[in-house]
MARROBA-864724 format. One record per atom (N, C-alpha, C): residue in one letter; x, y negated, z negated. Coordinates in steps of 0.05 Angstrom, whole numbers, padded with zeros to 5 digits, always signed. Each point is the difference from the previous one (the first is absolute). Layout:
N
AXYZ
...
This chain:
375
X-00480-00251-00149
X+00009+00008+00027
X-00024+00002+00018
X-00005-00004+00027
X-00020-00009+00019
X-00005+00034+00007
X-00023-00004+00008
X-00017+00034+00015
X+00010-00003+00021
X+00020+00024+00017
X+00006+00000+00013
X-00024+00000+00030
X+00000-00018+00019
X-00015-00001+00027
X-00012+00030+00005
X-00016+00009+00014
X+00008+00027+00002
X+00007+00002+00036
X-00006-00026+00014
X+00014+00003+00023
X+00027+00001+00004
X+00014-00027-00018
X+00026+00009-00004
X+00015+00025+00006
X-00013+00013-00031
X+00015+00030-00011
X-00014+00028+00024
X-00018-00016+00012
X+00002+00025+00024
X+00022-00005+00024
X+00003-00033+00001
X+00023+00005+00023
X+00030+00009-00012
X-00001-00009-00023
X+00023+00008-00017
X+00002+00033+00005
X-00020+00011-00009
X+00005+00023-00004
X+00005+00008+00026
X-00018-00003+00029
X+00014+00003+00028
X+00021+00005+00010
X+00010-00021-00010
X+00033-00013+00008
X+00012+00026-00017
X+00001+00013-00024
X+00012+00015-00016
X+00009-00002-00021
X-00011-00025-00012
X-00002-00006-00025
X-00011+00017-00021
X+00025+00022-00011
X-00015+00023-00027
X-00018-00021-00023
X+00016-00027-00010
X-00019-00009-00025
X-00010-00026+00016
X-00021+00007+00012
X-00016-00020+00027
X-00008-00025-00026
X-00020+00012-00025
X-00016-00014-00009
X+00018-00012-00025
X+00027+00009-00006
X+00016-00007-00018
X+00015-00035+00016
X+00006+00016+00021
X+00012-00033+00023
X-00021-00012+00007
X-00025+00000+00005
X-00019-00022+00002
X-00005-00015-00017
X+00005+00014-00030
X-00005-00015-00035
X+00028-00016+00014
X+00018-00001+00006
X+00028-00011-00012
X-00003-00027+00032
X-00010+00011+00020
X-00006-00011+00022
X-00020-00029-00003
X-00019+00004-00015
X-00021-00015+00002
X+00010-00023-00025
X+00010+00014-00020
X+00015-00019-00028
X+00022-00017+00017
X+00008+00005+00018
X+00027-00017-00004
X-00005-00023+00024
X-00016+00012+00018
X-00016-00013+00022
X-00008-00034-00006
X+00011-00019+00016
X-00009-00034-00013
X-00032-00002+00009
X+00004+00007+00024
X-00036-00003+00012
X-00010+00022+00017
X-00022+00004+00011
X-00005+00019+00021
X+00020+00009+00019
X+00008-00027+00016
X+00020+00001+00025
X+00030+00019-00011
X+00007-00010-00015
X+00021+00017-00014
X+00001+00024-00005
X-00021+00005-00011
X-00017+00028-00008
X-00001+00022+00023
X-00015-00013+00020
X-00008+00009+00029
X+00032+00006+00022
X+00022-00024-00013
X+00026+00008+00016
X+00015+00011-00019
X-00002+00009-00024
X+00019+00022-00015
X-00009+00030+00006
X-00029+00001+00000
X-00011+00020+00014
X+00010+00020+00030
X+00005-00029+00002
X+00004+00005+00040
X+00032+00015-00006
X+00023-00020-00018
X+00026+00012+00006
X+00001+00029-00014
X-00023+00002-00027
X+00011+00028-00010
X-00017+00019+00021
X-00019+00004+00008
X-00004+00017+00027
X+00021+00008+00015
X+00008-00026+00009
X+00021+00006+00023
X+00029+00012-00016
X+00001+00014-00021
X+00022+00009-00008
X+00021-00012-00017
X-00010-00030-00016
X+00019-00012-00008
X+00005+00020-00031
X+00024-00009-00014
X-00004+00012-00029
X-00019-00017-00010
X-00015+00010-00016
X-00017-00015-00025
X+00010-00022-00015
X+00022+00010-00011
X+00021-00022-00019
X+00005-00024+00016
X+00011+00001+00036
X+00010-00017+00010
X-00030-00019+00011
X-00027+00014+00008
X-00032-00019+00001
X+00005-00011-00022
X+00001+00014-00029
X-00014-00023-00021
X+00027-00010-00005
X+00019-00001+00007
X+00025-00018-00011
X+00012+00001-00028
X-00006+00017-00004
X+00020+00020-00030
X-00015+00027-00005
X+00025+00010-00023
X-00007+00035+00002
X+00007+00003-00038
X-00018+00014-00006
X+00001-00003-00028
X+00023+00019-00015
X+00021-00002-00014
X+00020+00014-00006
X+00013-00003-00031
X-00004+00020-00018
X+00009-00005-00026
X-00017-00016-00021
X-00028-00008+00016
X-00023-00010-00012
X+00008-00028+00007
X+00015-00007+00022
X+00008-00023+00006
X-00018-00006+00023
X-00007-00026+00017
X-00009-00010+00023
X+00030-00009+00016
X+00011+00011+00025
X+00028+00006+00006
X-00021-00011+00030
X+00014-00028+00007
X-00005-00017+00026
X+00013+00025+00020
X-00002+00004+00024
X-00005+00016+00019
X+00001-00017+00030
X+00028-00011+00013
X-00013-00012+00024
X-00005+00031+00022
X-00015-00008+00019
X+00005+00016+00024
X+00022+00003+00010
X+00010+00033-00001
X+00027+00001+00019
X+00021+00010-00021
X-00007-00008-00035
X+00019+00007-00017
X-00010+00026-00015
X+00016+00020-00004
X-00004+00024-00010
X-00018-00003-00030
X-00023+00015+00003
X-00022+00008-00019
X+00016+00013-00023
X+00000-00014-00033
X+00011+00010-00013
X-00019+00027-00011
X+00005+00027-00012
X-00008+00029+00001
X-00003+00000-00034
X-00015+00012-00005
X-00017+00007-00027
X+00033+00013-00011
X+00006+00020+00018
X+00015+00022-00013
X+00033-00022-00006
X-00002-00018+00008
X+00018-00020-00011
X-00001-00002-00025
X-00018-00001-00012
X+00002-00011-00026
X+00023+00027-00024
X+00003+00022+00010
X+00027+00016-00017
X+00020-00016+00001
X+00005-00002+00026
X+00028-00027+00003
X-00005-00022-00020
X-00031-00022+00000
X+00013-00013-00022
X-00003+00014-00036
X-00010+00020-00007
X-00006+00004-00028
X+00025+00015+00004
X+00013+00005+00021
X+00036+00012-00013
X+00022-00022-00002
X-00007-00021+00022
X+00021-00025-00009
X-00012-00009-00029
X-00024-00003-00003
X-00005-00018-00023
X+00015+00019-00024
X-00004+00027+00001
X+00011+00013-00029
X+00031-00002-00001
X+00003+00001+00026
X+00036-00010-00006
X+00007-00026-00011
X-00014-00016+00006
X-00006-00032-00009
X-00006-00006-00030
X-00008+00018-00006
X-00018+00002-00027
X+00013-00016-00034
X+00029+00000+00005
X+00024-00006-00021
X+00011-00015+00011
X-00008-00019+00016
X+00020-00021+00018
X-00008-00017+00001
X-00020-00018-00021
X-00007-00022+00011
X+00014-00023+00016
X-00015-00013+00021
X+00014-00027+00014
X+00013+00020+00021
X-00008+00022+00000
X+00026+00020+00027
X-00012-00013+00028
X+00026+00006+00017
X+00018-00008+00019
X-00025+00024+00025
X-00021-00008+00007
X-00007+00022+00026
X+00006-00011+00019
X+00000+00022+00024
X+00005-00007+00039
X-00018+00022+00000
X-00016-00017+00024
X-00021+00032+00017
X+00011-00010+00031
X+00008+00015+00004
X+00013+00002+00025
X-00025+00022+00018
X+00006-00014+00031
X-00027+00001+00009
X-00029+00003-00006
X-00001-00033-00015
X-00026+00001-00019
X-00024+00002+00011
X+00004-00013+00036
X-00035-00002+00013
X-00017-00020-00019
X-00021+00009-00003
X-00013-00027-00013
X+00008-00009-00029
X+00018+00017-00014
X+00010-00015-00020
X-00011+00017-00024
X-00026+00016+00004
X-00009+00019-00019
X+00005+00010-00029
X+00022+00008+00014
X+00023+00020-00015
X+00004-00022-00027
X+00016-00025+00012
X+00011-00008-00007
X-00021-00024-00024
X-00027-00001+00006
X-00020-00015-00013
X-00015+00017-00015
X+00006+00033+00000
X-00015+00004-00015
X+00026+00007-00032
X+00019+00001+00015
X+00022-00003-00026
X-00002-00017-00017
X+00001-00028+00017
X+00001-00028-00015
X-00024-00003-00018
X-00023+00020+00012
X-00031-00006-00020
X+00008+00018-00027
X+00012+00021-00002
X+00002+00018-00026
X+00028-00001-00015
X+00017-00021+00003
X+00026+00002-00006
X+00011-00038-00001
X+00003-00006-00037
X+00000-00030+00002
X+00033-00009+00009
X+00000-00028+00020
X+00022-00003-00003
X+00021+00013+00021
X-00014-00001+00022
X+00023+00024+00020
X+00003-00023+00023
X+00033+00007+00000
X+00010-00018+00025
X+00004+00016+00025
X-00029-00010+00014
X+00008+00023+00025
X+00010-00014+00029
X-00005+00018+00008
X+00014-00005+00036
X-00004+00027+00018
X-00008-00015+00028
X-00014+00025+00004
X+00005-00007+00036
X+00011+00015+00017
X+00003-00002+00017
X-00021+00014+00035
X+00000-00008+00022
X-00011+00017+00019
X+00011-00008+00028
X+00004+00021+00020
X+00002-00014+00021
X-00009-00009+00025
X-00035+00007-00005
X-00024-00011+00007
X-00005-00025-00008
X+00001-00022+00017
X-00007-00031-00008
X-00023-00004-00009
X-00025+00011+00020
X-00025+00011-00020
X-00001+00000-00024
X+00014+00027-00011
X-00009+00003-00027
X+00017-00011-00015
X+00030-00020+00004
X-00006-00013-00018
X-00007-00030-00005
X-00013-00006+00020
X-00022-00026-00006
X-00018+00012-00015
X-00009+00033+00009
X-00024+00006-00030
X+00012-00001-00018
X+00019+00018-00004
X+00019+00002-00026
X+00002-00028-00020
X+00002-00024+00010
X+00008-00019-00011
X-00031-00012-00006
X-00024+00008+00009
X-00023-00007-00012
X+00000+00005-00030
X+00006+00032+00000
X-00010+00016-00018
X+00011+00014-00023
X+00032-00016+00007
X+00015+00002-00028
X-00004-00021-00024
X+00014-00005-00014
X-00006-00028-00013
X+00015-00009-00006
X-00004-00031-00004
X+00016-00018+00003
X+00030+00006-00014
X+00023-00005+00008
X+00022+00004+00005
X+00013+00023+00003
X-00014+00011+00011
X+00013+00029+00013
X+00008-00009+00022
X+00023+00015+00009
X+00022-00009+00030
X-00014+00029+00018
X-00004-00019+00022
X-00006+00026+00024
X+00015-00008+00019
X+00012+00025+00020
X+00018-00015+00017
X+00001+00019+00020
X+00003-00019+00026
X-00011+00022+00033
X+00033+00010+00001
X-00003+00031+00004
X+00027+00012+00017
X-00004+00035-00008
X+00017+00009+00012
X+00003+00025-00002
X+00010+00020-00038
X-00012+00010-00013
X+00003+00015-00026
X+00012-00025-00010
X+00031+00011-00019
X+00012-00020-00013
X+00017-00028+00016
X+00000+00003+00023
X+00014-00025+00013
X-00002-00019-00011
X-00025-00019+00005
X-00012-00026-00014
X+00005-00002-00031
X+00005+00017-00013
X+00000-00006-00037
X+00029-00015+00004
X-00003-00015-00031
X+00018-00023-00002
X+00028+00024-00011
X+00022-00008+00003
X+00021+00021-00010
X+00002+00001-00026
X-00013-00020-00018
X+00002-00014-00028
X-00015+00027-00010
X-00019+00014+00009
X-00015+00012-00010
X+00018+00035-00006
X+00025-00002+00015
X+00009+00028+00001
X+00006+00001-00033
X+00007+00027-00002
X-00008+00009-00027
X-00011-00014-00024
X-00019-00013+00012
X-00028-00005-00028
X-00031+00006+00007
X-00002+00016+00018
X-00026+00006+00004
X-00008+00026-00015
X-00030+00011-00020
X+00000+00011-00018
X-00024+00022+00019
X-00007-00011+00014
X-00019+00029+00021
X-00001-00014+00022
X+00013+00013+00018
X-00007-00003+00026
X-00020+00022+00018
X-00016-00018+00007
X-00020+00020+00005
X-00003-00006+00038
X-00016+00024+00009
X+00004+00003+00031
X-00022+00022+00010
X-00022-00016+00019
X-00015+00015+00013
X+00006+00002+00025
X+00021+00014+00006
X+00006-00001+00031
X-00009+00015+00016
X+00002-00004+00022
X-00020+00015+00016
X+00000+00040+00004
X-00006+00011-00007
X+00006+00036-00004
X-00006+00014+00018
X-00026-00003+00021
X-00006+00014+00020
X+00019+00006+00023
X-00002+00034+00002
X+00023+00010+00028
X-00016-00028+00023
X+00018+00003+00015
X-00004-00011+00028
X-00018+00014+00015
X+00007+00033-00006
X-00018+00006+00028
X-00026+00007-00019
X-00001-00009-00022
X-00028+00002-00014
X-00022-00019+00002
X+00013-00020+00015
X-00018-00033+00003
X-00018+00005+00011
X+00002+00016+00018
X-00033+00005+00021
X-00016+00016-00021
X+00003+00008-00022
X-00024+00027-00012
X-00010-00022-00020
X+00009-00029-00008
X-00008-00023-00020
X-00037-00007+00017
X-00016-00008-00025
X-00022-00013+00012
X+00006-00015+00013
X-00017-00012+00020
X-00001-00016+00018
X+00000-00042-00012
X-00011+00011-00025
X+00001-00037-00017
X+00036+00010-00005
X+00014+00008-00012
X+00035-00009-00003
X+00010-00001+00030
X-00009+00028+00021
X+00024-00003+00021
X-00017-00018+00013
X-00014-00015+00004
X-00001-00021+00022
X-00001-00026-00015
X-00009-00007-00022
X+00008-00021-00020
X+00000-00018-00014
X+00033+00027-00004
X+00021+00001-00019
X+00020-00009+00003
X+00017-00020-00001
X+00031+00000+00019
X+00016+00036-00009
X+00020+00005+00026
X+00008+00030-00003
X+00018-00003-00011
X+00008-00036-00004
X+00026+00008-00017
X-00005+00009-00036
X-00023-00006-00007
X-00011+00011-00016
X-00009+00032-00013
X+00006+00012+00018
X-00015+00023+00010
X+00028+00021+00008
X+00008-00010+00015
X+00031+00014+00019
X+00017+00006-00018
X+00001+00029-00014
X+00036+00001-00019
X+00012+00021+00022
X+00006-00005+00015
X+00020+00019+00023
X-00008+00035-00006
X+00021+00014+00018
X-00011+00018+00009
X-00003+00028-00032
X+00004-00011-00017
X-00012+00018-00023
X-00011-00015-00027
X-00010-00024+00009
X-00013-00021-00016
X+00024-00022-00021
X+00026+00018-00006
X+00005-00009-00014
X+00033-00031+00001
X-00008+00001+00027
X+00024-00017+00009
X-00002-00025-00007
X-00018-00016-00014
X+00001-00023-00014
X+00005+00006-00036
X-00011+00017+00003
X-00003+00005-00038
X+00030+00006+00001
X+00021+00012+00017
X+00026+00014-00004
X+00008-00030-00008
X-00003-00018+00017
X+00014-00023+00005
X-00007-00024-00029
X-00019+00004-00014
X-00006-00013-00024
X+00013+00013-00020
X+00002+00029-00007
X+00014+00017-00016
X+00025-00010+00005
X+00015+00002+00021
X+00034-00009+00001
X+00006-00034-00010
X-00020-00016+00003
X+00003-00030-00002
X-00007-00002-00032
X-00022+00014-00015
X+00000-00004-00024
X+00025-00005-00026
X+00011+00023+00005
X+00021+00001-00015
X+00017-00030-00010
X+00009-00014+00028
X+00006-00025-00005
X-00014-00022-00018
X-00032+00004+00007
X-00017-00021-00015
X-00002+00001-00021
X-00003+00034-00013
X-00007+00004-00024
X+00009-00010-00035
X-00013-00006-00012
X+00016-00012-00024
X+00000+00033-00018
X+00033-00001-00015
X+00002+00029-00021
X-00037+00005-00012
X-00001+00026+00012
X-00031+00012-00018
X-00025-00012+00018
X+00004-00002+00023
X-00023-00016+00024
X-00005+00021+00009
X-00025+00000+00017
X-00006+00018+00017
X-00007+00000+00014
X+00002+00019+00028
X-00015-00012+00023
X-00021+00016+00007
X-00032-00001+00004
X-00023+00007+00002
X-00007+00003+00026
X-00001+00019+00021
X-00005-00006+00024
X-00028+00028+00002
X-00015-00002+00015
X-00026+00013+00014
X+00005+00022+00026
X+00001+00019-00008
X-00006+00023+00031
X-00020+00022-00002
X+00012+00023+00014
X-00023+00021-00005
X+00007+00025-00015
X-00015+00017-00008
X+00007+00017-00017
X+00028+00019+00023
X-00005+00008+00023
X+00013+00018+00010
X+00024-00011+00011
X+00003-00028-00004
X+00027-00018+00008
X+00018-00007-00023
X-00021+00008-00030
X+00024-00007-00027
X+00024+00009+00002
X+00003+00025-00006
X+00024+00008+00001
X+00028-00005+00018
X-00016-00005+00021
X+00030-00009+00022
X+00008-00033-00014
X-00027-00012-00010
X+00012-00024-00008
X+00011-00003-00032
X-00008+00019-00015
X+00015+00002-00022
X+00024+00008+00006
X+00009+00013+00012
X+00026+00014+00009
X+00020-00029+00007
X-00017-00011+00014
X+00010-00032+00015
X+00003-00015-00032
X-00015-00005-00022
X-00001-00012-00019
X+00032+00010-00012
X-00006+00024-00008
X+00031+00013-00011
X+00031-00012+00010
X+00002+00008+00025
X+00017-00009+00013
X+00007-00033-00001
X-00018-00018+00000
X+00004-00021-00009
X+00010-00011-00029
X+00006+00017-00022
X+00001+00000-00023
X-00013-00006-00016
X-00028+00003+00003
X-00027-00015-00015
X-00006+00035-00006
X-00010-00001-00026
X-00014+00017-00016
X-00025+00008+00013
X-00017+00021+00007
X-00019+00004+00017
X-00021+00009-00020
X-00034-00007+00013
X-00016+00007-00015
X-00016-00008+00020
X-00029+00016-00004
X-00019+00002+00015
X-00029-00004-00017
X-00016-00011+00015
X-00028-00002-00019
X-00020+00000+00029
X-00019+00028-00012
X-00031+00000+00017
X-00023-00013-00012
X-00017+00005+00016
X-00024-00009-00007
X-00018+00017+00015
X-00020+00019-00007
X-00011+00021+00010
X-00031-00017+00013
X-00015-00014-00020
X-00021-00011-00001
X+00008-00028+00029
X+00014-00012+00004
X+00013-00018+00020
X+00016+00017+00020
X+00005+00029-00005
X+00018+00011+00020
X+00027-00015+00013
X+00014-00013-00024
X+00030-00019+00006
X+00019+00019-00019
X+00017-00011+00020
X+00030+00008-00011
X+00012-00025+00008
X+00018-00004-00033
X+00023-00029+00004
X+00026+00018-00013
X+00022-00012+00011
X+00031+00012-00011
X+00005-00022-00017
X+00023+00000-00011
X+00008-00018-00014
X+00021+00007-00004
X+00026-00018-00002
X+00023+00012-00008
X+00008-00035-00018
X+00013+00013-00022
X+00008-00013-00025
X+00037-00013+00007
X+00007-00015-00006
X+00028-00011+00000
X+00012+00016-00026
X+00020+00009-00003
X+00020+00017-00031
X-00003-00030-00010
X-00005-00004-00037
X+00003-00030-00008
X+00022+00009-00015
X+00012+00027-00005
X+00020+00013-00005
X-00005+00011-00033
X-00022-00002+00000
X-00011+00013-00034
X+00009+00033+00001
X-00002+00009+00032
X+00001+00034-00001
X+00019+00012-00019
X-00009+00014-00008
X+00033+00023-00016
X+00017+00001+00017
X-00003+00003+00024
X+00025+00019+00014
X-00004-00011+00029
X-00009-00020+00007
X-00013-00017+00020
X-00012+00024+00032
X-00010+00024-00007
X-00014+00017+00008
X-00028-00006+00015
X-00011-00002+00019
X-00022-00004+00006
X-00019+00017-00008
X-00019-00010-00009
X-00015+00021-00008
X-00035-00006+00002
X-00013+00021+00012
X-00035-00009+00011
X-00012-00016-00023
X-00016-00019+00017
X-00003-00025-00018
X-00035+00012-00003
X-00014-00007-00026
X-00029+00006+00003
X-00016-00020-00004
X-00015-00008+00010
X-00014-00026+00008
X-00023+00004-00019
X-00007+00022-00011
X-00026+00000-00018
X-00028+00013+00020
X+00006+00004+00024
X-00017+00007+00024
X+00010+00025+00012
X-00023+00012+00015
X+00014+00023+00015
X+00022-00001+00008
X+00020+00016-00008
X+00029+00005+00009
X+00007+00016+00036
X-00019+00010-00003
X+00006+00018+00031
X-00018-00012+00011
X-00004-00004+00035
X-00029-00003+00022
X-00017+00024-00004
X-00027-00001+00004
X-00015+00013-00005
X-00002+00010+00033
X-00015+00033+00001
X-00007+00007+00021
X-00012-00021+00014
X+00003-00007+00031
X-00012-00012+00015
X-00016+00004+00019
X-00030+00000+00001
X-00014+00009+00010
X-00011-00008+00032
X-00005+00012+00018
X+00008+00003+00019
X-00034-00008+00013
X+00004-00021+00025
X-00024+00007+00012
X-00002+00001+00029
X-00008+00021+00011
X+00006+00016+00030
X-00020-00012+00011
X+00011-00004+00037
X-00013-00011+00007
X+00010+00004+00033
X-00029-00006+00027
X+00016+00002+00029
X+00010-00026-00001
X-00007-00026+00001
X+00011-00029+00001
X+00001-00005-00018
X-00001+00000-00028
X-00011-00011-00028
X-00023-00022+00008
X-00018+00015+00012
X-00030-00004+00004
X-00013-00009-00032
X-00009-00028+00013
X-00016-00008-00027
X+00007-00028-00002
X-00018-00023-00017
X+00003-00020-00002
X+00020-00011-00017
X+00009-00023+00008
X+00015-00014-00019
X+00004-00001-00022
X-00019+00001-00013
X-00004+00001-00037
X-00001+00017-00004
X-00001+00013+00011
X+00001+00042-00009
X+00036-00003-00011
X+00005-00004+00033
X+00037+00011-00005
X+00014-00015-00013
X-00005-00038-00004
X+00007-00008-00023
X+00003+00003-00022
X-00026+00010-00012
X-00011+00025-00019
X+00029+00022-00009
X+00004+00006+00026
X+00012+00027-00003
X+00029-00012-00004
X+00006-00019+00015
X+00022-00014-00006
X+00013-00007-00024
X-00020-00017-00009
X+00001-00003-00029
X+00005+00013-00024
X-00009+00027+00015
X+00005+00022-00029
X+00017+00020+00006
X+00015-00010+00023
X+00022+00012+00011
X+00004+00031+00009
X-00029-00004+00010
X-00007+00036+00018
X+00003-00002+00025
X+00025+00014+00008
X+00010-00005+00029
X-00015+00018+00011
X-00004-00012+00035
X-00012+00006+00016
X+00016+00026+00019
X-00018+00019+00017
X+00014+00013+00018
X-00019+00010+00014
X+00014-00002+00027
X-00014+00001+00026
X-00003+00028+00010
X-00023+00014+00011
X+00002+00017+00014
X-00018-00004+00023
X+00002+00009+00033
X-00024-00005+00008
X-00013+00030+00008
X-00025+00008-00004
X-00010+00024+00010
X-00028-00004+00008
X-00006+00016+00021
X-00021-00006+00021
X-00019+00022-00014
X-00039-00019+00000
X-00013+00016-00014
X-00003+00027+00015
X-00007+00026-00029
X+00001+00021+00010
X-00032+00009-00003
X-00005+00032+00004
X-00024+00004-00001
X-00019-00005-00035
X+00023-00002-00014
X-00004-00008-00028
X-00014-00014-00009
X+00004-00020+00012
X-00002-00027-00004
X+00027-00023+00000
X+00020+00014+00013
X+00013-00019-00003
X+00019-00001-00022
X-00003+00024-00026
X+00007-00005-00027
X+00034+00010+00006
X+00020-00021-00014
X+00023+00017-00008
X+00000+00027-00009
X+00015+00016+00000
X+00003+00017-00019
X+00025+00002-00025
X-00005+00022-00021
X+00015-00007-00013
X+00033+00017+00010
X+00000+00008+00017
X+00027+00009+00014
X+00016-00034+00011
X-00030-00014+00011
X+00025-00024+00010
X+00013-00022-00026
X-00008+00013-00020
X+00019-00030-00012
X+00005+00024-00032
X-00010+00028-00003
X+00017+00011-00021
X-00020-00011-00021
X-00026-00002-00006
X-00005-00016-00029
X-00030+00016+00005
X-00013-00004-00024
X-00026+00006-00010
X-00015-00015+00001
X-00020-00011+00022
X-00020-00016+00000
X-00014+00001-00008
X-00015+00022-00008
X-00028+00004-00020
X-00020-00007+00004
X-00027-00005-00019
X-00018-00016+00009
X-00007-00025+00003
X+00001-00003+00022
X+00001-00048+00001
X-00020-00008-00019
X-00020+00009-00006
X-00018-00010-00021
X+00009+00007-00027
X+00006+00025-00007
X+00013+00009-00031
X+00024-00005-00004
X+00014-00001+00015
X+00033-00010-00005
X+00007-00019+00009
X+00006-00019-00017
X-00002-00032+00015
X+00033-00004+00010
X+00016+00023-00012
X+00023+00000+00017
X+00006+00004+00026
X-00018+00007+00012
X-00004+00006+00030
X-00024-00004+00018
X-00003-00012+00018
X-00018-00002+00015
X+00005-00009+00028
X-00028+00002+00016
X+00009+00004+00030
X-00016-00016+00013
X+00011-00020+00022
X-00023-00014+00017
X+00011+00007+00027
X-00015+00004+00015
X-00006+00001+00038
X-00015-00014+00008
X+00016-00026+00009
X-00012-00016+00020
X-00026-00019-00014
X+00006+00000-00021
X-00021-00022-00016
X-00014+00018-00006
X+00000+00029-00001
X-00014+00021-00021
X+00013+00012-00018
X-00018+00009-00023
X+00012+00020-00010
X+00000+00037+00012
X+00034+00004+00002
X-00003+00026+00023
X-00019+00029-00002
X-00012-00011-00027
X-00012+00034-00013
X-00029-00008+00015
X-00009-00021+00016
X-00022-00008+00010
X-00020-00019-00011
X+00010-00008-00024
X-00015-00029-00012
X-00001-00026+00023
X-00018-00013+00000
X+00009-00022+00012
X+00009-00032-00016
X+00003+00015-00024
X+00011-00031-00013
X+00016-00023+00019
X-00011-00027+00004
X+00015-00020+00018
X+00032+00005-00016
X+00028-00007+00014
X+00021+00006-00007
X+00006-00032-00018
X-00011-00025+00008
X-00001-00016-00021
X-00011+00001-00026
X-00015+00016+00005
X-00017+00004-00033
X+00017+00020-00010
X+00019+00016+00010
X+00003+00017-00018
X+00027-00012-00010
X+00017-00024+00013
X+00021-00011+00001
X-00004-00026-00028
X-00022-00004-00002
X-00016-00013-00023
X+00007+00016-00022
X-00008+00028+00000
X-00003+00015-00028
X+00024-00003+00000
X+00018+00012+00009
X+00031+00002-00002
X+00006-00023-00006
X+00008-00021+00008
X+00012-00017-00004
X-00004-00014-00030
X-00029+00002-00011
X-00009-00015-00018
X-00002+00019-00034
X+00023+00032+00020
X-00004+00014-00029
X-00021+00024-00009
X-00015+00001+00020
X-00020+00017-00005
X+00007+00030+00013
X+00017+00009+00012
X+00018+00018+00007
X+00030-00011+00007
X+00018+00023-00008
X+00023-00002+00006
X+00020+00006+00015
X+00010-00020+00017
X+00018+00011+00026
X+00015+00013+00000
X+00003+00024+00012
X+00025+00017+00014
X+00002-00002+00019
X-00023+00018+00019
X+00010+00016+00021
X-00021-00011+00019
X+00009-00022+00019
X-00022-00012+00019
X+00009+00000+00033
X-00019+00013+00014
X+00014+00003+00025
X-00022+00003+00019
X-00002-00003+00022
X-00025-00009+00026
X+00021+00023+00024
X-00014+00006+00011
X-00001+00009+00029
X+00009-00018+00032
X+00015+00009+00010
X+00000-00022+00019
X-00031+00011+00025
């Protein structure tokens, strides 16, 4: 791998690049000549995602093509596929659909750990699925339209996991997303109506038809939206079960078809071999959710929701207190559960730059909670 420039990784880091010198290694590798080099530079400054400059995003230990404009597939994806694949596990040759696949991910990194799968995988971004159809393999069916529309009807009850990353975010949550998803991202990617879950409702009610006896359908949300959608799973007559991932900060549902083995055809919580309940979700405060892109991706990813407060500095310094948000901040240096920046400082009067400290964090060397700036 090439030494990163160090002019580069200073404008990188400018612009707000937390792993400046990690994207100049990946910047300078993928680069054909200077000129290229010099204009991938130029678009990730100006705000592009990383994935969509170098033209794929690495996922499942896979290289996953990436055009501009199609939704960046998410680390914390990968629960979704290690829960379809275990459903998969006794089914060779099974029958998958990833419905709103985007670049096809989902659905390539199945086909890499599981021999023999006839898939199909739908979106209704034209975009992603001209990527989609890069990046599946050969004879997989992809097809442009809305969830299940486009599937062939041949396929109703013989599909063995249907799986679904549909879009989860509230509506009025789109503005608190980094700035690389909400400007782009397509929103139809992004948009699940006004309590995130108005597409996922709509895959849960359509499953049932597809499903073959003992299938299941695998879909992706957030820890604090499971329940309304297990509830939705139930009601559909699919067996409900849930699996986290603490280290990825994901939550996927899953609900099972009766293959009618039950004693007493009773529903009953399904255990996936993974955390059964969502784990506390940890919270990071903020007046704008001030801070760079790769920070809140970061935070995104591990599914630590954001919250806004704005307060005008005081004679303090500016510092929250612990009356405004109810919690124990402690010492920002000794307790890596909490810490404090103002205005690109730290508020106890350090002047650590707020990128350097967005470095340690991000790369592991303290651990995020409680992050919040001053207006």
């Amino acid at each position: 791998m090439a030494v990163p420039d160090s002019g580069i990784v200073t404008r990188l880091r400018a612009a707000g690049c937390v792993f400046a010198e990690d994207e100049a290694r990946l910047l300078i590798d993928t680069a054909g000549t200077p000129a290229d080099l010099a204009a991938m530079v130029d678009r990730r400054v100006a705000g592009l995602p990383l994935e969509h400059v170098l033209g794929w995003a690495r996922f499942c230990g896979l290289r996953i093509a990436v055009d501009p404009g199609v939704f960046v597939p998410r680390r914390r994806t990968g629960l979704l596929v290690r829960t379809a694949a275990a459903a998969l596990a006794a089914r060779p040759g099974a029958v998958v659909v990833d419905l709103c696949c985007g670049s096809g991910a989902v659905g390539a990194a199945l086909a890499a750990v599981l021999d023999g799968v006839e898939l199909y995988a739908t979106d209704i971004d034209p975009a992603a699925v001209r990527c989609a159809r890069r990046n599946l393999p050969a004879g997989a069916r992809v097809y442009e339209g809305d969830l299940d529309a486009p599937l062939p009807a041949t396929l109703r009850g013989r599909v063995d996991v249907l799986v679904a990353n549909a879009p989860y975010v509230p509506t009025g949550e789109l503005g608190l997303l980094p700035p690389e998803a909400r400007v782009h991202e397509p929103r139809v990617a992004l948009d699940g109506g006004a309590d995130g879950l108005d597409q996922l409702r709509r895959v849960v009610a359509a499953a049932p038809g597809w499903l073959a006896p003992g299938g299941a359908l695998v879909v992706e949300t957030s820890g604090h939206q499971a329940p309304a959608l297990m509830a939705a799973v139930a009601r559909a007559g699919l067996v409900p079960g849930l699996a986290t991932d603490d280290d990825l900060g994901a939550t996927a549902d899953d609900g099972t078809e009766d293959d009618g083995a039950g004693s007493d055809g009773a529903a009953e919580p399904h255990d996936d071999g993974v955390s059964t309940a969502p784990a506390a979700k940890p919270t990071v405060y903020g007046d704008n959710a001030y801070g760079t892109g790769e920070f809140h991706e970061y935070l995104a990813d591990h599914d630590i929701e954001s919250r806004c407060k704005t307060q005008q500095p005081t004679a303090a310094g500016g510092m929250f207190t612990k009356a405004d948000f109810d919690i124990d901040l402690g010492d920002p240096l000794q307790d890596v559960d909490g810490f404090l920046i103002h205005m690109g400082e730290l508020a106890f009067g350090g002047d650590t730059d707020h990128l350097e400290l967005h470095d340690a964090l991000a790369k592991g060397a303290m651990k995020p909670f409680v992050y919040y700036t001053v207006a």
